[in-house]
Structure formats: C-alpha cells, structure tokens
C-alpha positions as CSV (number, residue, x, y, z in Angstrom):
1,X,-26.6,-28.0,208.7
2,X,-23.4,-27.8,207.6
3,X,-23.1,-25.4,204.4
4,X,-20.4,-23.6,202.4
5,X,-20.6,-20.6,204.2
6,X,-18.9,-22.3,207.3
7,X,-16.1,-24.3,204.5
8,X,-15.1,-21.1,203.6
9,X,-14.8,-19.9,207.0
10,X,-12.5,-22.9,207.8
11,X,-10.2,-22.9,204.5
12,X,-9.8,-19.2,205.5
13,X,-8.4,-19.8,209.2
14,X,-6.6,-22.6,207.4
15,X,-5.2,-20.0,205.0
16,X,-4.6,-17.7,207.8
17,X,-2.0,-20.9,209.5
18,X,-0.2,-21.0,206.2
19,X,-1.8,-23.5,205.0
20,X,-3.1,-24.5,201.2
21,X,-6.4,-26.1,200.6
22,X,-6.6,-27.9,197.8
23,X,-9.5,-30.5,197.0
24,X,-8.4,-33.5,195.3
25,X,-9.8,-37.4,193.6
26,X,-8.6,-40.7,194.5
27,X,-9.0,-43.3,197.4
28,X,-7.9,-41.8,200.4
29,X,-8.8,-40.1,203.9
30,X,-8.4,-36.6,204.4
31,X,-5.6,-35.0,206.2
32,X,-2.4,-32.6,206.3
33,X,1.3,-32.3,205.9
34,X,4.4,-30.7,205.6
35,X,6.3,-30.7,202.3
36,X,9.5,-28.5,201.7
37,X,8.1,-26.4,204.2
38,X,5.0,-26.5,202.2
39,X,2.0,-26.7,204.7
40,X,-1.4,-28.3,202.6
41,X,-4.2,-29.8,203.3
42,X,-6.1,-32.4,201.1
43,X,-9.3,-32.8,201.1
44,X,-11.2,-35.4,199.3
45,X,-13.2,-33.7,196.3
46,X,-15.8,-36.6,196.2
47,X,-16.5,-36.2,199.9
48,X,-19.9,-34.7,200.9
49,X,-20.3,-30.6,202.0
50,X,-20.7,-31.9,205.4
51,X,-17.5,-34.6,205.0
52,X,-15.7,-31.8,204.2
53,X,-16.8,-29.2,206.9
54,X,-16.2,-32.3,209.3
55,X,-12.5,-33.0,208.0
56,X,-11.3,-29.4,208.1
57,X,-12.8,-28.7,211.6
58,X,-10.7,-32.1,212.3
59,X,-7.8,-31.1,210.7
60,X,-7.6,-27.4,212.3
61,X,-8.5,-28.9,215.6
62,X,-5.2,-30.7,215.3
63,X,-3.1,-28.1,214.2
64,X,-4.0,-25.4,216.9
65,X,-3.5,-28.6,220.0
66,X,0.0,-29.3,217.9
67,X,1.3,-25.5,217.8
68,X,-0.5,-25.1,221.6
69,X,1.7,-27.7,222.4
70,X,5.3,-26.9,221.1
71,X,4.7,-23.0,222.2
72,X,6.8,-22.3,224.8
C-alpha cells in the first residue's frame, strides 16, 4: 500500500533534483516543467495518496532517464 511515508520520500529526492512540489486544484493531469529556470512539479491536490505516490514515481522516473540521457 502505498502511504505517506513513501510521498515524502519521493517529494524529498524531488527536492534533492531542485525541484518544488507544490499540490494544486483544477482539471488537469499531473506533471513537470521548467519556468525561468524554475523546476516544479504539480500535483493534483484532489488526487488519491496512491494517485499521487503513482504520479511522482512517474514524474522522477522521467527526470533521472532525461538527465541520464543529456549526461555526457
């Protein structure tokens, strides 16, 4: 089951990539972005404990295979 104990332990090593967390309402799907060299994540606030778990394993999946791939 997927708890708080392991979202914490993903907006953490989110935290540690210079990224911002930040939990948000409205009518979209999770994700990231760039922004004036601002590097956040949004994350549905509605979305279930294990939505959320499951969207910011997603989302650091993503990151690491991006930065994997433009390191030299």
């Amino acid at each position: 089951m997927k708890n708080k104990k392991t979202l914490h332990k993903l907006e953490k090593e989110l935290n540690e990539l210079n990224y911002a967390v930040r939990y948000e309402k409205g009518n979209f799907s999770s994700g990231y972005c760039i922004v004036q060299d601002k590097r956040v994540v949004i994350v549905n606030k509605f979305f279930s404990m294990e939505s959320k778990v499951d969207a910011l394993t997603e989302i650091l999946t993503e990151i690491i295979r991006l930065s994997n791939l433009s390191a030299p």
